[in-house]
N, C-alpha and C positions, 0 to 999 in steps of 0.2 A: 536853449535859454533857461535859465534859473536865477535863482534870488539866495547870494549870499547872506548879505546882511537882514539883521535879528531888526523885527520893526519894533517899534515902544507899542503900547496895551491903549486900547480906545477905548471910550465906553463904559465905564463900572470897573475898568483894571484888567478885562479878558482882555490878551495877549494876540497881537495877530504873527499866524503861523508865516511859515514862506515853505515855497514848495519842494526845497529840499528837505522841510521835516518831514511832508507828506513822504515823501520817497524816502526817507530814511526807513519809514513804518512800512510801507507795503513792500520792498526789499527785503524785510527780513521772512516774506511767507510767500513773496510772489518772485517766484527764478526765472522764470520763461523770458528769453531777452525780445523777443515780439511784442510779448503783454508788456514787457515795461516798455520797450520802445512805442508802443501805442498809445501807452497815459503818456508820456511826456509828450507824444506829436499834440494830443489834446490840448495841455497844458500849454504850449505855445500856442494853437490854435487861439484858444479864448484870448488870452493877454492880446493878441493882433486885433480880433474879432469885438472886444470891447475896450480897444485902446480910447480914452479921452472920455470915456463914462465912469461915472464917479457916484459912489453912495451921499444917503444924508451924512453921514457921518463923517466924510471929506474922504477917505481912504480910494485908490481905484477899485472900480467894481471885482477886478479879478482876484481881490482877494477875499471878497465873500465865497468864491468859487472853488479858493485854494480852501478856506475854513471848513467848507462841507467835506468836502474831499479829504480832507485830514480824519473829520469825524470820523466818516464811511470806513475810511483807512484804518484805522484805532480799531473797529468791530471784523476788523478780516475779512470784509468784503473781497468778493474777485473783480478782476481788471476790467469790464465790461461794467459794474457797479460804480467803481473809482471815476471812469471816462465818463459816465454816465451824467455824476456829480458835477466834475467840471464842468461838461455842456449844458446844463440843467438850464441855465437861462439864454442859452446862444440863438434858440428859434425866437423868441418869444424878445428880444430885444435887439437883435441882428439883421441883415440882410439873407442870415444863414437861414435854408431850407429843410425840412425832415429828409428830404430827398438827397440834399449834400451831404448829411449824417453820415445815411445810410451808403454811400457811394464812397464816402472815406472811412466809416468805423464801423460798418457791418449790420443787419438788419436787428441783431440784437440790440444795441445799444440805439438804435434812430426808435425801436418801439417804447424805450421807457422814457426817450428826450421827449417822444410825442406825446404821450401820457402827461409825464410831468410839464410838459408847455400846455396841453389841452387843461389841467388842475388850474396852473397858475395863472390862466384867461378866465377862470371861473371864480377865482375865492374875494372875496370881500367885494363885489358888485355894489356895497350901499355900506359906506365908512362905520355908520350911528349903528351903536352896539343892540340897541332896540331893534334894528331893522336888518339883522343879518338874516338871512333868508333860509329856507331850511330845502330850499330846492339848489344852493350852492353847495350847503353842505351834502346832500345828496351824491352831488354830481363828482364832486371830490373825494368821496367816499369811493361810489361808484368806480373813479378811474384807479383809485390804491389796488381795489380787491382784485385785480386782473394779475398783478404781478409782485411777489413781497419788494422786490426791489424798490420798487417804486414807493413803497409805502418808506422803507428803510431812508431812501433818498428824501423825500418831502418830508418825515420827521428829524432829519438834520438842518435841512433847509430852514424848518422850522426855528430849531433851537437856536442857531445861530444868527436867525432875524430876531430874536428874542432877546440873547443879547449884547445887540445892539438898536435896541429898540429906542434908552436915553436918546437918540438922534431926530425924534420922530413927535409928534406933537400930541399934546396930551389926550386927545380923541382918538386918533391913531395905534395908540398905548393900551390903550382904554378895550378896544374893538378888537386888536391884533390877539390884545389877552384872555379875550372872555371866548374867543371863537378856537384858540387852542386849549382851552378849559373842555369847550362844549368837543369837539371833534376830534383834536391829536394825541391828548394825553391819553384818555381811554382807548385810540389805537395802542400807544405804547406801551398803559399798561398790559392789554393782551397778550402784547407779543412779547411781552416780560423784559422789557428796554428800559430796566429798572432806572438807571446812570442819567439816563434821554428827561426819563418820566420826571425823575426826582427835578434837575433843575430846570426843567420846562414849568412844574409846579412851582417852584417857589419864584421864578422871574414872574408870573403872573400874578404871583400873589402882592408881589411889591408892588406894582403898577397898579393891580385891583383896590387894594385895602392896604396900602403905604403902612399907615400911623399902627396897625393889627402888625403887620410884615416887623415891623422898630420894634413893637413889644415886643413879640415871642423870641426877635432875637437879642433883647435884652437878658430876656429871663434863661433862653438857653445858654446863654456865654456864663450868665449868673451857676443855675445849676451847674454848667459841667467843672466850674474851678473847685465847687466844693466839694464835688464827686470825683474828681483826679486822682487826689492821693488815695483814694477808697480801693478806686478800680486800680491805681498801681497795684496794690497792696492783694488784690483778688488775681490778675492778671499772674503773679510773683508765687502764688501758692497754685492755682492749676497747672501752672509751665511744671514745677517740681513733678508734680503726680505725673503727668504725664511720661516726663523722662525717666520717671522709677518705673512706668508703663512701660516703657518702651517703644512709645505711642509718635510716631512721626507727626508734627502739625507746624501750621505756622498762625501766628494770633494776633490780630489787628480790632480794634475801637472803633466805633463810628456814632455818629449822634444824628439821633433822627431828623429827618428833613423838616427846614421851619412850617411847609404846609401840611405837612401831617398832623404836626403838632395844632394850628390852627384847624383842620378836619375836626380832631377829637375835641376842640375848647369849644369852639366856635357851630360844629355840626349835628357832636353826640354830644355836647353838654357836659364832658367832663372839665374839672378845673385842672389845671396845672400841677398841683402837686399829685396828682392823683392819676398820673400820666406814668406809668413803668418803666416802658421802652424808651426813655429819651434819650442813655446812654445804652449799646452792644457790645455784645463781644462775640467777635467771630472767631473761630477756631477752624481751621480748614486743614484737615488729613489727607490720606490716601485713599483709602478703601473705606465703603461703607460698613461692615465692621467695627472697625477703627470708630466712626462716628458715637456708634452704639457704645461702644468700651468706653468714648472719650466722658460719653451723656452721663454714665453709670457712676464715674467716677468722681463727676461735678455733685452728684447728688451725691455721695459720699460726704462730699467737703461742705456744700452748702443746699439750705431748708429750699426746695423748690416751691412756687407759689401753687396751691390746687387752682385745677382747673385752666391752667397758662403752658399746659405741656400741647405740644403740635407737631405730630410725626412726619411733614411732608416729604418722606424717602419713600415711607411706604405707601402715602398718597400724594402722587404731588401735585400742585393748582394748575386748572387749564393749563397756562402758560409755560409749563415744564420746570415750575421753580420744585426744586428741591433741597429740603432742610432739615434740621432739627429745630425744633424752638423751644427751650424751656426759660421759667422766669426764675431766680433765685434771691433772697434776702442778703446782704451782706452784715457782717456783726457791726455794724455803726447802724443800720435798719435802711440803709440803701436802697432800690430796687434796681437789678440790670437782666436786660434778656441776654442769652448766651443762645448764639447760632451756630450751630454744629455740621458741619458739609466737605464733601470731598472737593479737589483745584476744579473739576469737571463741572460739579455743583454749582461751585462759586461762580466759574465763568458764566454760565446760565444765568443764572440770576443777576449779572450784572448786565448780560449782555444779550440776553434769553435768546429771541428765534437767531440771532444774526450769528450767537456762540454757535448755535447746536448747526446751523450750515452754513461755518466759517466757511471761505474759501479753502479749497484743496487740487494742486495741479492735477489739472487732467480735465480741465472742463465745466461748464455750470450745463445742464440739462432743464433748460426752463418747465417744461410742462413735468420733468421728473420731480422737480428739487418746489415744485407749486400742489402737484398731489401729496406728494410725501407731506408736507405743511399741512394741509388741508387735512392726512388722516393722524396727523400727533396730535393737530391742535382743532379741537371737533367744532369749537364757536367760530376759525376761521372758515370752515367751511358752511358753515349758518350763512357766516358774513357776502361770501361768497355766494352763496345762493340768495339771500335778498338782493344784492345788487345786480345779479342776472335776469333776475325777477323783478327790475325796477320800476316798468310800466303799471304793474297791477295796481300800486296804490299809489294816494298823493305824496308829495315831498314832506308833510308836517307826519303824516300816518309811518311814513317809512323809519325816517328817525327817531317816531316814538318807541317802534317795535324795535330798532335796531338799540337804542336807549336800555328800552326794557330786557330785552329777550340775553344781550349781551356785554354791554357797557355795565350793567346795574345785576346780574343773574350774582345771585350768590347761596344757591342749592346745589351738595356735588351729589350725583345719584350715578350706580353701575348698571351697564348691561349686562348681563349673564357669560359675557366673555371678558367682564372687569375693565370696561371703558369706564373711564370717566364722561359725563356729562354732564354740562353746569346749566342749571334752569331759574327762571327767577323765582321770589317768594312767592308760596300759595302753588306752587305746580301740581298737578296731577298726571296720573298715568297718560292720559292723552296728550297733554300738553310733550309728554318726552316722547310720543310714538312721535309726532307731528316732528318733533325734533331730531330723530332718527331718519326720517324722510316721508316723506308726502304721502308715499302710495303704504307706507305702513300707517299712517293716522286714518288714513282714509278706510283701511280695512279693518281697521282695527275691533275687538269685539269684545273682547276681554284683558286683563291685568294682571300677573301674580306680582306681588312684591315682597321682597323675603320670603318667597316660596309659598306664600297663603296669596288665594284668589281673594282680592279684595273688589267693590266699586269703583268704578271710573273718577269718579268724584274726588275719589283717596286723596286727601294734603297729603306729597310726599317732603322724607327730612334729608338732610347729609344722611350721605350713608349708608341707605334705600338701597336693594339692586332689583331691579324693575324688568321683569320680562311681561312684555305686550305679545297675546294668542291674536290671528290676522287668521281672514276667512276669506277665498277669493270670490264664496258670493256673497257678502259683507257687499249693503246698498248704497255703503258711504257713510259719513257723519251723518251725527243726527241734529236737529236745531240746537235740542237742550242742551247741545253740550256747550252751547257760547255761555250758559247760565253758570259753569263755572272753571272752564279753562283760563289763566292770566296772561298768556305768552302772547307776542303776536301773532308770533306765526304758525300757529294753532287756530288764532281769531280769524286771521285771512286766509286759511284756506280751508276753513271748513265754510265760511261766508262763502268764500268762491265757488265751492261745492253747490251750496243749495242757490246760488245765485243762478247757478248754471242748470240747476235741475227747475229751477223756475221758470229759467228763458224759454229752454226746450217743454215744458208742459204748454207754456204760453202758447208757444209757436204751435205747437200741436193741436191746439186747440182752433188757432187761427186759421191754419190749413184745413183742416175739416170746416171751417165755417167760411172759407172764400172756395171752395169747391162745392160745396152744398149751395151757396149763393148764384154762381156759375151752370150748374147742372139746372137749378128754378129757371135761370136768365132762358136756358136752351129751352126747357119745358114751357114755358109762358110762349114762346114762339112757335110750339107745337112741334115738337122734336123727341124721340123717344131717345132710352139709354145708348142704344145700338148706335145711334143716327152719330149723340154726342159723341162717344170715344171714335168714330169717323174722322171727327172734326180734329180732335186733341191728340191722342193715340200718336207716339213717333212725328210730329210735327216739328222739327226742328224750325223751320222757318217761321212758327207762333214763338218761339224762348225766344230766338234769335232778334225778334221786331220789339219785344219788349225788354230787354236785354237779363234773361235768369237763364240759369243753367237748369231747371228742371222745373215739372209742369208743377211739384211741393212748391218752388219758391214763387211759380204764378199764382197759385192758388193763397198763400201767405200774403202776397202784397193787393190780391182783389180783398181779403178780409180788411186793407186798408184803403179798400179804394184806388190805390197805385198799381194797377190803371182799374178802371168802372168794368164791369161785366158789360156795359154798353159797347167799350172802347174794344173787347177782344170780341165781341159777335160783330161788333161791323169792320174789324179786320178780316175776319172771318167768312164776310159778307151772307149774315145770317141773314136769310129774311123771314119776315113770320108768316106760318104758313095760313093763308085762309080757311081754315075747319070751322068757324063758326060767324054766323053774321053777326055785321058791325056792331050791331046795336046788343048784343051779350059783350061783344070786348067791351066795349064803354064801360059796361056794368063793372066787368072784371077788374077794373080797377077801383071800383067801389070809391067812385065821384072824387078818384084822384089824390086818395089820402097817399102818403108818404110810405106807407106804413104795409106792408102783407104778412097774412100768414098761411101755412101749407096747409090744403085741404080742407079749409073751414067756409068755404063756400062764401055768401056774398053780406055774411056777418059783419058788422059795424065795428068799426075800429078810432077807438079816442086815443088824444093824449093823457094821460095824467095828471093834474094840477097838483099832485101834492112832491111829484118829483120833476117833475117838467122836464121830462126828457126832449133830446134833438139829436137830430141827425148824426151820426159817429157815436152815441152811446152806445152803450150794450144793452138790450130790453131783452125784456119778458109779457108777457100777454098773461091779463087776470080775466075770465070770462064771468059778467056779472049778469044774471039772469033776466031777460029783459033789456038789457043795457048792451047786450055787445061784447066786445074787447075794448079792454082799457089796456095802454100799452103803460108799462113805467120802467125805469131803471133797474138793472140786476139787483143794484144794491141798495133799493128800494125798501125799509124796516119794513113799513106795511104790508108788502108781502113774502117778507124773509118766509117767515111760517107758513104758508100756504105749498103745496104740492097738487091738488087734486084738479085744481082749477087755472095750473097756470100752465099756458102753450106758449110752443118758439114762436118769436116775430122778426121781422127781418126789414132793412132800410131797404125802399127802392133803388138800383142804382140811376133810374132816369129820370129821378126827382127835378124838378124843375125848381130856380132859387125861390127859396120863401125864407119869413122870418119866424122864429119861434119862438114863445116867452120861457126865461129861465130866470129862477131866482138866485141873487150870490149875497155873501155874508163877506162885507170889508172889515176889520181889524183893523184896529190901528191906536197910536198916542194920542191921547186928546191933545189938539193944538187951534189956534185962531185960523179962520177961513179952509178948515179941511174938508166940510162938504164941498162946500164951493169950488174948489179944486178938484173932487171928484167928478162933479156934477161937468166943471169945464172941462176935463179929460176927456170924459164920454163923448160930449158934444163933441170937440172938435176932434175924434176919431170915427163920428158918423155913427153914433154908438145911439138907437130909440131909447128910450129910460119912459118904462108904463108906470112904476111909483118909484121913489124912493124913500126911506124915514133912517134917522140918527138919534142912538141912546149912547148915554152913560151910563161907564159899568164900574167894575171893578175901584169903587170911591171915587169914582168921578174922574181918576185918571187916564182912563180908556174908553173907545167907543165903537162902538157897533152901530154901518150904516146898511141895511139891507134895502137892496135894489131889485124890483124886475125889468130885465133888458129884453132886447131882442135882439136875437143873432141866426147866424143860418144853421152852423153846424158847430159840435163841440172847438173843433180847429179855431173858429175864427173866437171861440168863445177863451180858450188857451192866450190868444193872442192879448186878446183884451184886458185877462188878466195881469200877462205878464206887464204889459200901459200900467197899468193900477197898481201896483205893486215898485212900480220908481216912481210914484207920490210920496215925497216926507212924509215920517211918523208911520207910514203905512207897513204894516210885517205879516199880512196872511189875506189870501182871498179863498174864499171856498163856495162851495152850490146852496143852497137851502134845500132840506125835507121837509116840508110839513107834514 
């Protein structure tokens, strides 16, 4: 099946193709009669598969399908990309399965239908431009970086829903446009899909800023008639030079895209006359050489502007574009940039990653033709690894860093083997170790840049070639360094670093303190060391009751309580041994306080009123002469300083329930009846309240209501807060110190 006849243009005057043009185009680079014989089975496929389904726009759906597919086709995609296209919407709108793909077009092409159907069940969940979500764009993000194809396909997809977008209702417009602003265009400028970029930009900007979008194209139709005869006249005197050169080229015009032009009026605050580049001239040669002769000779003819010269042959941008760019004067006082590049160049830059791995018979090598990517283009592989790395941060955190680090990176710095590297503004050395990869930021110790050892700290520029010295006992990052890295992924993984070095201190700490707690539980019952490791020692059937893989993680969760030192001696069926009569045990609990400490005999032990600790704190014991033990909080001011006088105390585990007083500090908006609403919280959560009082602060529009409750232990005291804290106006609970 095919489609002779030429259909009329929908929409704003774009043209709908038929699928003998598509096949006109891939015919001339695809021979294999199987790969063609396989897009065209495709091609009938869809036309059956979505017979009687019909866009807004009235046309049948299949030939949105024929549209991508042409695109894809135009960029030399291979047959697997093409097919790919066409099926793009058959899961996701059909009775057709990933499974059926796969079973008629191969596992290649059912992974990128899966993909791109998994994208297309994800993008715009909530219409209102306000409300696009940044865990969709995540997730869309997410499914591109697995496969370029995929990405190449959904920015077709893209374009070609763009325009025909007129079909679609002004909110629709509105949304569709701002989320290809936020997420697609900045894929495509990466991948340097200049053609894609350009009028994906400007379809958006019409929809975005209409009456903005009519001017500029007012004023570029205005400029270029008066600059026509100019650049004849320019165009007419380099062709000569060059053919007295001997200089093979061919020389084409273009005027820059109306959203550039709106970028610089509208973004960087220039005005419109004061815009240079709004007519080009491209010049495209043979050989790089050639470029250079062609540069040398333009400067012969005409005054180039300082400071507007730009070698990208010998550097060229992330993206693999490569150029010349100078700007030059015309004698009427004109300005025009003049682009200088080889057919190779050109095609790149028009067509960037999809030029440089057009199709070529003999095969696509998905995980070859995906690392090759990855090592030309060093931010794909960035991209790549944040969305591998997707769980570690939130969906708003991710696309900031993916925002910053590579949408927005506009520092080039080299490695010592002349890579390129693009970091954003303000980077430092560390900032580009983190960017060469993890376990080098992580080691990192030192910095040469231009061959001098500089600080970590160093602002690097363009230009910079940065070798990072790595130590493999090198302890890790350090805090300070978050005080001046910018990138993300620098911020998150040295946060991950000490996050991690935190838990495990943590944990460390807890494990020695639920084993020490344990070892007292066995001692109080009259049991010597020997006796204990009897008990624990190879005990599988003690892990296995309480469900941990080793006796560290029993000891870790008795520091929570989960389970009591009570609950593992009477699994254990400790009993305690009769060594001393009744009436010393009595004693030994010292009339039942809550409260012991090691080896301090039958000493007195308080709370402290000025931190009011409860059960689940973490205490300390201050020995006051006379007095006893006061017990109070670790982090208690009134005895931060003290040393000589303060011993370990420990929560009993066979505390029997009681209530304890603790003071907290409510926050909050001033508004009408908010004590009372606190006051009714408490109460009908069963919450004692020994005082309460409420001030105004902050000129009266805030207020402080301090409470002492009673509660059992810190746990139940969390709970209460969290109650407290879904009162209106309410935004902070915390303890009191006195």
């Amino acid at each position: 099946m095919s489609e002779e006849k030429k259909l009329p243009p929908v929409n704003g005057g774009y043209p709908l193709h038929t699928f003998d043009e598509v096949k006109d185009v891939y015919m001339e680079y695809i021979s294999s009669p199987e790969d063609r014989k396989a897009i065209e089975t495709a091609f009938n496929f869809i036309v059956e598969k979505h017979q009687g389904q019909t866009r807004r726009s009235g046309e049948p759906y299949h030939h949105h399908l024929i549209e991508v597919s042409y695109i894809i086709a135009k960029l030399h995609c291979g047959p697997a990309t093409i097919i790919s296209a066409l099926l793009h919407d058959v899961v996701e709108d059909t009775d057709v399965t990933v499974e059926d793909i796969k079973r008629m077009f191969g596992e290649d092409v059912s992974s990128i239908v899966d993909a791109l159907t998994k994208i297309q069940r994800l993008k715009l969940s909530k219409m209102q431009a306000e409300e696009f979500e940044a865990e969709d764009h995540r997730k869309i993000l997410i499914g591109m970086a697995k496969d370029i194809r995929v990405i190449i396909i959904k920015l077709a997809d893209r374009l070609h829903n763009l325009r025909t977008l007129g079909a679609l209702s002004r909110e629709r417009q509105i949304a569709i446009s701002q989320e290809t602003l936020d997420v697609f265009i900045p894929i495509a400028h990466r991948l340097g899909l200049d053609k894609i970029k350009s009028e994906m930009s400007d379809l958006c900007l019409k929809y975005l800023e209409p009456e903005k979008f009519e001017e500029i194209k007012k004023l570029l139709s205005k400029k270029a008639k008066t600059m026509d005869k100019s650049l004849d006249g320019i165009k007419k005197r380099i062709a000569d030079v060059l053919f007295k050169a001997n200089i093979p080229f061919q020389m084409e015009s273009r005027v820059k895209s109306t959203y550039s032009i709106y970028n610089k009026m509208y973004n960087k605050g220039h005005p419109f006359d004061e815009i240079y580049d709004i007519l080009a001239l491209r010049i495209i040669t043979q050989t790089e050489i050639q470029c250079y002769e062609t540069l040398g000779l333009i400067h012969q003819l005409y005054k180039p502007v300082p400071g507007r010269f730009k070698d990208y042959i010998a550097m060229p941008k992330p993206n693999m574009y490569q150029s010349l760019h100078t700007t030059i004067v015309s004698g009427d006082g004109n300005f025009y940039e003049v682009q200088i590049r080889t057919k190779e160049m050109d095609d790149v830059a028009e067509s960037g990653v999809a030029a440089h791995w057009a199709y070529k018979e003999g095969g696509y090598n998905k995980e070859k033709e995906q690392r090759e990517i990855e090592n030309k283009l060093h931010w794909f592989k960035n991209f790549v690894a944040y969305s591998d790395d997707n769980d570690s941060d939130s969906a708003s955190d991710y696309m900031k860093n993916l925002t910053k680090d590579i949408f927005e990176a506009n520092i080039y710095v080299f490695t010592p083997k002349g890579k390129v590297i693009e970091l954003p503004t303000g980077a430092t050395p560390v900032d580009f170790a983190y960017h060469i990869h993890t376990k080098v930021g992580d080691t990192t110790v030192g910095a040469l840049v231009n061959g001098m050892m500089v600080p970590l700290n160093t602002v690097l520029k363009t230009g910079d070639m940065v070798e990072i010295k790595t130590s493999k006992t090198a302890v890790g990052p350090k805090e300070r360094w978050l005080d001046f890295v910018v990138s993300g992924v620098a911020k998150t993984q040295i946060k991950k670093f000490i996050a991690k070095q935190n838990a495990e201190a943590i944990r460390a700490e807890r494990v020695t303190k639920g084993h020490q707690n344990l070892i007292d539980a066995f001692k109080d019952r009259g049991y010597n060391q020997e006796e204990i490791d009897e008990f624990l020692v190879d005990n599988k059937a003690l892990l296995q009751n309480f469900e941990v893989s080793s006796l560290e993680d029993l000891y870790f969760g008795i520091a929570k309580r989960k389970p009591t030192c009570s609950a593992v001696l009477d699994y254990l069926h400790v009993k305690k041994k009769n060594l001393l009569p009744a009436k010393t045990t009595k004693k030994h609990r010292h009339d039942d306080c809550p409260i012991y400490a090691q080896g301090t005999g039958r000493i007195a032990i308080s709370l402290a009123s000025c931190c009011t600790p409860i059960p689940g704190d973490d205490i300390v014991g201050y020995i006051t002469k006379g007095k006893g033990i006061t017990a109070h909080r670790k982090n208690c001011p009134n005895i931060m300083r003290e040393s000589e006088r303060l011993v370990p105390l420990y929560w009993r585990d066979d505390i029997e329930f009681a209530s304890y007083p603790v003071d907290i500090l409510i926050e909050a908006s001033d508004r009408p009846n908010l004590l009372t609403d606190v006051m009714n919280t408490l109460s009908m959560n069963k919450v004692p309240i020994s005082s309460i009082h409420a001030k105004l602060v902050s000129n009266g529009d805030k207020v402080h209501i301090t409470a002492t409750i009673m509660v059992s232990d810190n746990k139940r005291l969390r709970d209460i807060a969290n109650i407290l804290e879904g009162i209106s106006a309410v935004y902070s609970i915390s303890r009191v110190i006195h």
